[in-house]
N, C-alpha and C positions, 0 to 999 in steps of 0.2 A: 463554334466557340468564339467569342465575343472579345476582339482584342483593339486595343487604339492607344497611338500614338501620338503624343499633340506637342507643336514645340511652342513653348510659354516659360513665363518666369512661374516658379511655382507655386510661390504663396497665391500668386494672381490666380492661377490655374485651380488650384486648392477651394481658393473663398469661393469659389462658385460650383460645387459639389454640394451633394444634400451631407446633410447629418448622417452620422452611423451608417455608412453606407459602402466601408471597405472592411474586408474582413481579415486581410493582413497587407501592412506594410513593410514593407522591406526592401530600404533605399541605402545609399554611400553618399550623403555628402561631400562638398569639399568641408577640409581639415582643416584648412589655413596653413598647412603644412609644404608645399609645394611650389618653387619659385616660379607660377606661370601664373598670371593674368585671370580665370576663375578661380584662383585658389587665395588669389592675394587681394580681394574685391576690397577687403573690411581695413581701415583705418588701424586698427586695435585691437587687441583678444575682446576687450569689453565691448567691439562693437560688433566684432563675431557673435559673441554670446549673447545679447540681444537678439540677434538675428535668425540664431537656433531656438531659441525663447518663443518667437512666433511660429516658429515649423514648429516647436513641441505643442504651442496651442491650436495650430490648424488638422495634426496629428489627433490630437485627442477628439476633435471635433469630426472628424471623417470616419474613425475608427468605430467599428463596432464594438456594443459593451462587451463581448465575448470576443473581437480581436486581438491580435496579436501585432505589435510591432521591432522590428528588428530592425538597427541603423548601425551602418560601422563608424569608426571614430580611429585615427591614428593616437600614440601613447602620448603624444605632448598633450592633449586636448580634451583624451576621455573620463579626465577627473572632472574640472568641469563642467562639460558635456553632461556626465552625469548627475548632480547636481540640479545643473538647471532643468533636465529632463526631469528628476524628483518632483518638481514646484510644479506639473500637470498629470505625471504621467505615475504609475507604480512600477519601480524596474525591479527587474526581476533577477536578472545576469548580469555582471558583465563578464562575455566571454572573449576567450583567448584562443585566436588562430592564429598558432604556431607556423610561419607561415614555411613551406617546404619549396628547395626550388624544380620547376615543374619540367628543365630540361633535363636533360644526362648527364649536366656537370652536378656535380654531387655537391657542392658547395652553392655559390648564389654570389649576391651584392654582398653578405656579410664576411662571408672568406676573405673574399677579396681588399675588405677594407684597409685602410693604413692603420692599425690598431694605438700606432704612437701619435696619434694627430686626435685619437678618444680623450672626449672632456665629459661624456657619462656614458653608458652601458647602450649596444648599439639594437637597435630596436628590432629584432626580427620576428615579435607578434605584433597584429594587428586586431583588434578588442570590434567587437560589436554589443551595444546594450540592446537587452533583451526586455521590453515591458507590452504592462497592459493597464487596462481602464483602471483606476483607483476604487479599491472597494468590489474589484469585478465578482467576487466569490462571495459578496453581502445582498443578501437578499433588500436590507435598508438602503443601501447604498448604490449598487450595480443593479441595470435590469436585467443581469445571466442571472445570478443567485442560483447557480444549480446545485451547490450545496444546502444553501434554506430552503429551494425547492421539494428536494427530495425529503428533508426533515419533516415537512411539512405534510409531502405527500406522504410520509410513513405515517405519522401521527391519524392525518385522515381516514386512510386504508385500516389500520389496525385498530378504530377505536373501538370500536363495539367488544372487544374482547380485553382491551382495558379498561376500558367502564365495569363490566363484570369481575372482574378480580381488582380491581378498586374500589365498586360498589359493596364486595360481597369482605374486604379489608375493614373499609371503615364502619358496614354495620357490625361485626363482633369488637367495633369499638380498638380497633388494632392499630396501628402504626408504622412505616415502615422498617424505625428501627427492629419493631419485633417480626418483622419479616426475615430482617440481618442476622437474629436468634433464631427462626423458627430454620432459618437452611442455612444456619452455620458461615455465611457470609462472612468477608471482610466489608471492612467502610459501607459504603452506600448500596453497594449493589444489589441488595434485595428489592431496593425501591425502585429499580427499574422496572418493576413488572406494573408498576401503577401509574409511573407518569408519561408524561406524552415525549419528551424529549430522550432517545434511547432508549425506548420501551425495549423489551423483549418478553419471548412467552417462557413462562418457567418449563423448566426440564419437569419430565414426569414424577422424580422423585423429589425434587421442590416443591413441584407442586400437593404431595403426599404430605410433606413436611408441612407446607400451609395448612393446609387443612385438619390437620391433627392437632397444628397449635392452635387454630382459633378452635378447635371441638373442646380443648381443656384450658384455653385462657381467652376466648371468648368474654366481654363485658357488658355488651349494654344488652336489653332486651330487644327481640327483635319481631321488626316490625314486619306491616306485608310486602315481600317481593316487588308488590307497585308500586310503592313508595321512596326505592334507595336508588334509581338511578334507569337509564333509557338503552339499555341493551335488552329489548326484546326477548330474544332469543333464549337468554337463561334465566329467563322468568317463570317461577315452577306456582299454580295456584296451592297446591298443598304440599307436607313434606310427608313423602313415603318412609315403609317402618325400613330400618336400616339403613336411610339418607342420611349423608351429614348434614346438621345445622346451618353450616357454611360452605360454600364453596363445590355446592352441589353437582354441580356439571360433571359430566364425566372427563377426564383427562382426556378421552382418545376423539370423542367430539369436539375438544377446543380443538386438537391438534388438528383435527381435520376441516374445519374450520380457517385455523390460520396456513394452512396450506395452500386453502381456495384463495384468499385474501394477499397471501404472498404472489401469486401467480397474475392476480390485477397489479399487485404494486411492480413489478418487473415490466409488465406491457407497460404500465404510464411514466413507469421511470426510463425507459427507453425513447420515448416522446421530449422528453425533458432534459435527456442528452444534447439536443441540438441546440440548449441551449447553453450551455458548457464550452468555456475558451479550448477547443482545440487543442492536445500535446499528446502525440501521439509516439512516446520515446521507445525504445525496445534494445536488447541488449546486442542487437547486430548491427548498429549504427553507433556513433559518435553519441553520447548521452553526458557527460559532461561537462564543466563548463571551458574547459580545453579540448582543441581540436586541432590534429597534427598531421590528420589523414588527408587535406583536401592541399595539391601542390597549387602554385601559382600560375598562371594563364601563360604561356611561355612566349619569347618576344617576337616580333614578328612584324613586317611593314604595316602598317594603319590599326596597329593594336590600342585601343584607347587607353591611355596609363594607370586610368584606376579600375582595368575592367577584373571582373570576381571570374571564382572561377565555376561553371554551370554546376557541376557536382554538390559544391558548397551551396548555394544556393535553392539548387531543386533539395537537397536534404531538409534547409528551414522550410518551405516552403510542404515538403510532404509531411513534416513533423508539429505544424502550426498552424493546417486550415486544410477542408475538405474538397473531396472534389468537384467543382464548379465553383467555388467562391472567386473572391474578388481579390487581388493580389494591384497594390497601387507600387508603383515605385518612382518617386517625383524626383530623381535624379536617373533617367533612363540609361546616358551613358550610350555603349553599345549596343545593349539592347540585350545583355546576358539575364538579366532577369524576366524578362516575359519570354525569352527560350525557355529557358526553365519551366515557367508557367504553363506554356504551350504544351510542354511535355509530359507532365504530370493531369491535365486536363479542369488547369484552370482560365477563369477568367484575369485578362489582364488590363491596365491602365497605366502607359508608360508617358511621362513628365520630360521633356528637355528641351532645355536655352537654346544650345548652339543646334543654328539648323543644318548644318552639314553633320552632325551624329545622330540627331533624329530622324533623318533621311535613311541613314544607313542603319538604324534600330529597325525603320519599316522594311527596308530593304531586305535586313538578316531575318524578321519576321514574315514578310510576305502580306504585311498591311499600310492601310493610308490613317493618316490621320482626320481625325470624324468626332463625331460629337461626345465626346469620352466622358463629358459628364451626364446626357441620354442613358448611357452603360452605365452609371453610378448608381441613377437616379432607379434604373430596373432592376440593378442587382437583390 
């Protein structure tokens, strides 16, 4: 398994990765919240937000169109944070970890506070925004489209048997609303059995009911079979005595039919899964967008101050990319997120400034720092 650590500033690190070439991010910046020296770099919130402005665009440019990125944010900063992340990115969440304290004292920093020295509400979640590519679920738009994917591939898989009962619709000169009449329908949905968008095959006794309305309101005269349309297969040269006029086929050959054809669309629609942003939620994990279960990293000599906690962590990370993908996280920190990675059996690519924490990120991992945009560029 393919992991590296490089200590760099990171937009610098960043601009020299290929394109779409991570398949989730999920980093902590600093806040500007913090009276220490990385946290207090920027001049100004306006010149923070700038600053985040270029990570959301170097973000969108590494991401894959079917990734996922996850970034936390403290409560002073995640309104505009989010915001500015809007202007490249499509967010999706923004979630709320509740944050629990992870020793045996059952309270934390907030118990403890002076409550008569409160001039607003004392912050004990911490927000992480949740997005992806803009458009990622648009076939025009995002190269995933595995939602237009699969419409399309329905439409392709099933045509031959909507051409036949759209062929065999509009030569008795029919409509769809009188489809909506002939099976009793509400609104539109008779006209699903002709067009390509939501097709479906009528039910046997729908189909009874077509066929009997066009035998008695049938209109125009009709022509030869070769002439109304290129489904093959239910092209009859003559009609037998006791045939209907319309809609000849027998019900239990379409069925059998669109059985065969469903069992291609399922093998190709499983192909076409990979191309599908990843979210794999269920209901024996945290699926909300609050999350109360995961405690805090408890305190401890050489604890880095904003380090996550693995559990929190390996859960985004099993819930938002598969196994071997590429997991970036260009504020390394300690190095709790490519543990995480390590664990679940991905690849990683860990990012940090100061070289005494990237030392001990490779240390806590058991790697050196190497050519980590090489791994980008193979992923």
């Amino acid at each position: 398994m393919d992991f590296r650590i490089d200590c760099d500033d990171c937009l610098s690190a960043m601009s020299r990765m290929d394109e779409s070439s991570v398949d989730l991010i999920l980093t902590d910046p600093p806040y500007r919240q913090k009276n220490l020296a990385w946290d207090r770099q920027w001049a100004d919130t306006d010149e923070f937000i700038a600053w985040y402005g270029k990570l959301c665009q170097e973000w969108r440019r590494v991401l894959k169109p079917n990734g996922s990125l996850y970034c936390f944010m403290g409560g002073n900063m995640v309104a505009r944070c989010e915001v500015e992340m809007g202007r490249w990115l499509n967010v999706l969440n923004r979630i709320a970890w509740v944050k629990q304290n992870g020793t045996r004292n059952k309270g934390g920093r907030w118990s403890r506070q002076n409550k008569d020295t409160l001039r607003a509400w004392f912050p004990q979640a911490e927000y992480i925004l949740f997005a992806e590519h803009c458009g990622a679920d648009s076939y025009a738009k995002g190269e995933a489209g595995y939602g237009a994917k699969c419409d399309e591939l329905r439409g392709f898989v099933f045509e031959p048997l909507r051409l036949y009962l759209k062929g065999e619709w509009e030569r008795a000169g029919l409509t769809p609303d009188d489809a909506n009449t002939a099976c009793q329908t509400a609104s539109m949905a008779g006209g699903h059995f002709f067009t390509r968008s939501q097709w479906c095959l009528p039910t046997k006794p729908h189909y009874e009911a077509l066929r009997q309305y066009a035998a008695e309101h049938g209109r125009r005269p009709v022509p030869p079979y070769d002439d109304y349309h290129d489904a093959p297969r239910y092209r009859f040269e003559a009609r037998e005595a006791g045939v209907p006029e319309y809609l000849r086929a027998d019900y239990e050959e379409l069925r059998a039919d669109y059985e065969e054809l469903r069992a291609d669309y399922e093998e190709l629609r499983v192909d076409y899964e990979e191309l599908r942003r990843p979210f794999f939620a269920t209901p024996h994990r945290p699926y909300t967008d609050v999350w109360t279960t995961f405690p805090t990293v408890p305190s401890r000599p050489g604890k880095h101050p904003c380090e996550k906690p693995v559990s929190l962590l390996s859960h985004i990370i099993g819930t938002s990319s598969r196994p071997g993908a590429l997991v970036l996280d260009c504020f390394c920190g300690s190095g709790a997120t490519g543990e995480a990675a390590l664990k679940l059996n991905r690849r990683f690519i860990g990012i940090e400034q100061d070289e005494g924490w990237a030392q001990r990120s490779r240390e806590r991992l058991n790697v050196q720092g190497a050519d980590l945009f090489a791994l980008a560029a193979g992923g």
